[in-house]
C-alpha positions as a Python dict, from the first residue, in 0.01 Angstrom:
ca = {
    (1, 'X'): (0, 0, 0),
    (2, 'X'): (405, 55, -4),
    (3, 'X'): (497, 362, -278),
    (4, 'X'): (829, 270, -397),
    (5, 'X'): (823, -82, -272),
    (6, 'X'): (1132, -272, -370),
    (7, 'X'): (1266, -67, -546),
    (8, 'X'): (1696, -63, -493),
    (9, 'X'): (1737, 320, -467),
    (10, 'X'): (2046, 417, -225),
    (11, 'X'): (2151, 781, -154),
    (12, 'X'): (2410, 802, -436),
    (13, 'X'): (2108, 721, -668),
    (14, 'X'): (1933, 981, -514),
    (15, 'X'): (2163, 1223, -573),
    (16, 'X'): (2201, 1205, -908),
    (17, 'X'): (1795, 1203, -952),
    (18, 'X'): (1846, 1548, -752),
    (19, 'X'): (2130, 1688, -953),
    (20, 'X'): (1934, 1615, -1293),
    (21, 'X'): (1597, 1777, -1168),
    (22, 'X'): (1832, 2077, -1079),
    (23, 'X'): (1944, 2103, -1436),
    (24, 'X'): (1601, 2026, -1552),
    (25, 'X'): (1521, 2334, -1322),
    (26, 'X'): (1781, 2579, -1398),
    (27, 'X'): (1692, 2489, -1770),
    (28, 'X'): (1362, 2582, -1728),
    (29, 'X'): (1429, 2907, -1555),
    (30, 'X'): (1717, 3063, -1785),
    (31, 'X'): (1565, 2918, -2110),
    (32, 'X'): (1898, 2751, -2224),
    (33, 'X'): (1862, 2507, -2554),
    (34, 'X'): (1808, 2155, -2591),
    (35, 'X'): (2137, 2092, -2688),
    (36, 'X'): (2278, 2264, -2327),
    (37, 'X'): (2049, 2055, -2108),
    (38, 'X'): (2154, 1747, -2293),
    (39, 'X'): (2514, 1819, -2272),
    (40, 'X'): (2468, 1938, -1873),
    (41, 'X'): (2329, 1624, -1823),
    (42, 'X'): (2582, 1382, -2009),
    (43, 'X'): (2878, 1555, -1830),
    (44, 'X'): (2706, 1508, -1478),
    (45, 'X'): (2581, 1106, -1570),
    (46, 'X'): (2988, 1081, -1683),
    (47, 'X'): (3103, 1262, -1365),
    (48, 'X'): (2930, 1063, -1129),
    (49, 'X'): (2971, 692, -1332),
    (50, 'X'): (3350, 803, -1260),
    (51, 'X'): (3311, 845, -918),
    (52, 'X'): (3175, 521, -822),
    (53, 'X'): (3422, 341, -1020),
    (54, 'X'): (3640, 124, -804),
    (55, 'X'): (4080, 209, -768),
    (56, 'X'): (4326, 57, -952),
    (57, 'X'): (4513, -135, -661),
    (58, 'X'): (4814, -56, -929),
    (59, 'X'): (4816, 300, -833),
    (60, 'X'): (4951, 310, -464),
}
């Protein structure tokens, strides 16, 4: 029996999963709000959706 079997998981989604349990972690930990978790985790979803975007071969 294969755990995870087909599942298309590369390193870059890996760490994301890793950066949100962190958050989920340090949330935990320093008891922040709702509202700062969901905010931590929208700006690091945004940051990394912008760094797999692909160049503009415009801007040499």
């Amino acid at each position: 029996m294969m755990i995870g079997g087909n599942l298309p998981i590369g390193t870059k989604d890996a760490i994301l999963a890793v950066a949100v349990l962190t958050i989920l972690v340090v949330t935990v930990v320093f008891k922040q709000s709702v509202g700062e978790f969901v905010t931590e985790e929208i700006a690091v979803c945004v940051a990394f959706l912008g760094g797999t975007l692909k160049r503009d071969k415009r801007l040499r």
